[in-house]
C-alpha positions in Angstrom: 104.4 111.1 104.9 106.8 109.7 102.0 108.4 107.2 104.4 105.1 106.4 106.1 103.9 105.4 103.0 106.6 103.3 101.9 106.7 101.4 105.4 103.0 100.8 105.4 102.8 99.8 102.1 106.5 98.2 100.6 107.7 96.9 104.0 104.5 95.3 105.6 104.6 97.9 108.7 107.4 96.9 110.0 108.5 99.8 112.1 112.5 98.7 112.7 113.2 98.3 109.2 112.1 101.7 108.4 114.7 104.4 110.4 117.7 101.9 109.3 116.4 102.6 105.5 115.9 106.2 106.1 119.3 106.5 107.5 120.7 104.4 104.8 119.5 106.7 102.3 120.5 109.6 104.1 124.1 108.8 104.0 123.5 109.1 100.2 123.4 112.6 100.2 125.7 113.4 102.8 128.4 111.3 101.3 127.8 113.1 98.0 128.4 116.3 100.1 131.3 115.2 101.9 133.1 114.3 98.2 131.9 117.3 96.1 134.7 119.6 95.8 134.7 123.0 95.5 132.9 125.1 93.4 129.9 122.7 93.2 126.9 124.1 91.3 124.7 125.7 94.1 122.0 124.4 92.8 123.2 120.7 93.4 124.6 121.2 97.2 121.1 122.9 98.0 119.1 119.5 96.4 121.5 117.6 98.5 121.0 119.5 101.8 117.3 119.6 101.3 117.2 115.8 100.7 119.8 114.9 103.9 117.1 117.0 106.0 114.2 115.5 105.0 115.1 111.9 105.6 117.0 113.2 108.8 113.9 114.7 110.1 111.7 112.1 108.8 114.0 109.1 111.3 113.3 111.1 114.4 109.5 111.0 114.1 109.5 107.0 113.6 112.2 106.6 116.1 110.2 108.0 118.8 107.0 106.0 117.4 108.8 102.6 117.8 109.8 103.4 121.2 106.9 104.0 122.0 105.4 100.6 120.4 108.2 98.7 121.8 108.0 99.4 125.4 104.3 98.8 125.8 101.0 100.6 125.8 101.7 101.2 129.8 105.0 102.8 129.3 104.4 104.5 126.0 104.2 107.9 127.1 107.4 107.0 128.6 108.8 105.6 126.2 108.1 108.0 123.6 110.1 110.9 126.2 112.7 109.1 126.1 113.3 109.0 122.6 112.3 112.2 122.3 115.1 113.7 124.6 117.8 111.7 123.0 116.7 112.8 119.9 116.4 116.3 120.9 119.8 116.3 122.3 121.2 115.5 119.2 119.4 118.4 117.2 120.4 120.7 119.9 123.7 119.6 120.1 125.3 118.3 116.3 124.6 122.1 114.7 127.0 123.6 117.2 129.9 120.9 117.2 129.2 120.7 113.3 130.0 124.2 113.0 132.9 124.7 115.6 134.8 121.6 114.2 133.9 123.4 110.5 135.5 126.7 111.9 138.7 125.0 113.9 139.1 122.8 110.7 138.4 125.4 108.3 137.0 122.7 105.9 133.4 120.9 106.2 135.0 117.6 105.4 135.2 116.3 109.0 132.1 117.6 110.2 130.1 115.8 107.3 132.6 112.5 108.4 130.6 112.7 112.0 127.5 112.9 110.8 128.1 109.9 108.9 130.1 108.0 111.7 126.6 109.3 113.9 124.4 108.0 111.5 126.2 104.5 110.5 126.7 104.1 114.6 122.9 104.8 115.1 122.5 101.9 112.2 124.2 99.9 114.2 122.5 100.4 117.5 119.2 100.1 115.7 120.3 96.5 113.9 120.6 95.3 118.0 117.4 96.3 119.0 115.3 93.4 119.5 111.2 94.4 119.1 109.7 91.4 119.9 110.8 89.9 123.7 113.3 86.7 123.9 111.3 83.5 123.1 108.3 85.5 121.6 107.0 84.6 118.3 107.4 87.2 115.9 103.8 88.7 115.3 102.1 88.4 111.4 
């Protein structure tokens, strides 16, 4: 509800902006836990964790949303699927892989440099997506 707010109120509604922010602020936290070294007060890595997840689980939800707005009231439901499974298939598949490459490693420093590469790469797929169609006016 915190980053519904702030889109709604500090970006206009604009739904694109929103995920890039969340994601930008999630690699806040995650690059905090990928340099803390060891013996980092409990206390702090649990703040951190808590902090990665919310804004983590918080992208998902408006990801599937602007799908769904982008690809038109006819297709919505479709549309909305779609994002759903792709972002399902991440959350099904990065705990596993995080952990085996944690184990083969035997250090959490490359796992936490995917997630980054993951989220700076989905930064980057979302900066390309265009939400109004070519020659369009962008609506106020």
């Amino acid at each position: 509800m915190f980053y519904g707010a702030v889109g709604d109120r500090w970006l206009k509604g604009e739904r694109k902006c929103l995920p890039l922010v969340i994601a930008a602020v999630a690699l806040g936290p995650l690059l905090a836990l990928y340099l803390s070294p060891p013996g980092t007060p409990y206390l702090l890595l649990l703040v951190l964790i808590i902090f990665y997840g919310i804004s983590g689980m918080s992208r998902s939800g408006l990801l599937i949303t602007l799908m769904a707005e982008m690809v038109g009231r006819a297709s919505a439901g479709m549309g909305g699927d779609m994002a759903r499974s792709l972002t399902d298939a991440g959350a099904i598949t990065m705990p596993p892989l995080f952990g085996h490459v944690s184990d083969t490693m035997g250090s959490y420093a490359l796992s936490r440099s995917m997630l980054m590469l993951r989220l700076i790469l989905g930064i980057a797929c979302l900066s390309a997506v265009r939400t109004t169609p070519l020659g369009a006016s962008q609506p106020r």
